[in-house]
C-alpha positions in Angstrom: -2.9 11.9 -24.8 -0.2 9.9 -23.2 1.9 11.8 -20.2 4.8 12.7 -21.4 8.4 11.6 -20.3 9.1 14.5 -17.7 6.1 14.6 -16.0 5.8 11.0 -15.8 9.6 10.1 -14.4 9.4 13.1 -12.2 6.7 11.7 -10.7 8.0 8.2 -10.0 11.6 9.0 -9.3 11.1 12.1 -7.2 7.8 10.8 -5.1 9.0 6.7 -4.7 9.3 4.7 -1.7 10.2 1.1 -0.9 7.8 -1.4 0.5 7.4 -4.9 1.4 4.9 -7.2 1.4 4.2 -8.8 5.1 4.0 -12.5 5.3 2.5 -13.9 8.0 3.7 -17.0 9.6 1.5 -18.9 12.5 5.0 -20.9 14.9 3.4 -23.7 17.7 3.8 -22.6 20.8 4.3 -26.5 21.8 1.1 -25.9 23.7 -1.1 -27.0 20.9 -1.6 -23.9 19.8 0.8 -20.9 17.8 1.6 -17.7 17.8 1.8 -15.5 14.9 4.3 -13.6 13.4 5.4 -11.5 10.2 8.1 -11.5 8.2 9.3 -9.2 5.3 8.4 -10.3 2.2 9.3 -9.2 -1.6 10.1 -5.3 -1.9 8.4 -3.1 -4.3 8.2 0.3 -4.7 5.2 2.7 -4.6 4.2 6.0 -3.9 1.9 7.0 -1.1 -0.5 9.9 -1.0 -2.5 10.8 2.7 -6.5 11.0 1.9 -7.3 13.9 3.2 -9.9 15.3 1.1 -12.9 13.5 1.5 -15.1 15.1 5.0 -15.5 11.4 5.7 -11.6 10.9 6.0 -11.0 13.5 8.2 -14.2 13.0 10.8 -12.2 9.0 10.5 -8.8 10.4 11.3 -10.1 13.1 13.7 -11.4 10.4 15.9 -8.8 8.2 15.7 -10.1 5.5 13.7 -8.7 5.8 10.5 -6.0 7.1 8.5 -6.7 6.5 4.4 -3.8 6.3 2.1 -4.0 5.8 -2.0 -0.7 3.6 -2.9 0.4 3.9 -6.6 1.8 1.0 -7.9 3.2 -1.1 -11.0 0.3 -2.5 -12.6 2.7 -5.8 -12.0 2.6 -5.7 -8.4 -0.3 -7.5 -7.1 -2.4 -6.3 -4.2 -5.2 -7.7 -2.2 -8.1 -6.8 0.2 -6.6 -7.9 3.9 -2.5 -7.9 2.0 -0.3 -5.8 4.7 2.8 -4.2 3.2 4.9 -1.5 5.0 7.2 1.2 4.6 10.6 0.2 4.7 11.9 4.2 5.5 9.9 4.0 8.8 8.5 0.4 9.1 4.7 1.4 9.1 2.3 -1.3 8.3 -0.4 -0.9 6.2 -3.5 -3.2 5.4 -4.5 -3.4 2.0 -8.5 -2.3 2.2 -8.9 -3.0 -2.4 -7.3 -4.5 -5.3 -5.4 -3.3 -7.6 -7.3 -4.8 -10.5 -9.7 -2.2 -9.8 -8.1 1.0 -10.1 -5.7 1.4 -13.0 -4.5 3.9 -15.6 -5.5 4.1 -19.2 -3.1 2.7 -21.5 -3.1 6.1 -23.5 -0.9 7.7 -20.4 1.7 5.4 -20.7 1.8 5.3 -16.7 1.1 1.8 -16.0 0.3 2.3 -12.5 -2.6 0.6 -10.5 -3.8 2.2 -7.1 -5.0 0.6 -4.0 -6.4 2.0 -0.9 -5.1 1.2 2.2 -5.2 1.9 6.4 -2.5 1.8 9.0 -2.5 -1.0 11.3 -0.2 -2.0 13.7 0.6 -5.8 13.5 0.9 -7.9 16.7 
């Protein structure tokens, strides 16, 4: 039964954020080696939802060593194990942990989102 038009624009238009994929780009330090750095890449929006519900997740985050976050997404945006994208509102990086092949909704619901997991990271 596909979701119908309310639910499913409330959803996206009320619960979006903009993102940007990170590119990373190694510079020579005219030393024979290089530095790296990141640039913003294409925008896209998403929405975000803190994992919180699994006893593993909050042992992770407890100590410090992980935060989890599911990102919803356009099935047309393509994301990667190791891809870093961040929140444009605040500028947190995160690092893409699965692909979004591998989690996306039935055609029935009309949603057309894919899901990814993901961690924060800070880039340096």
């Amino acid at each position: 039964m596909p979701v119908n038009d309310f639910t499913k624009y409330t959803v996206l238009e009320n619960f979006t954020k903009k993102f940007c994929f990170m590119e990373k780009k190694l510079v020579s330090d005219g030393l024979f080696g290089s530095t790296t750095t990141w640039e913003d890449g294409m925008e896209f929006l998403a929405i975000e939802r803190h994992d919180q519900t699994t006893i593993e997740a909050r042992i992770a985050e407890q100590q410090g060593t992980a935060s989890t976050y599911y990102i919803y997404v356009d099935k047309g945006i393509k994301l990667s194990p190791f891809d870093h994208i961040k929140r444009l509102d605040d500028k947190q990086v995160f690092e893409v942990t699965t692909s979004s092949s591998d989690m996306i909704s039935p055609i029935e619901s009309e949603m057309n989102l894919a899901v990814v997991l993901c961690k924060k990271v800070v880039l340096s």
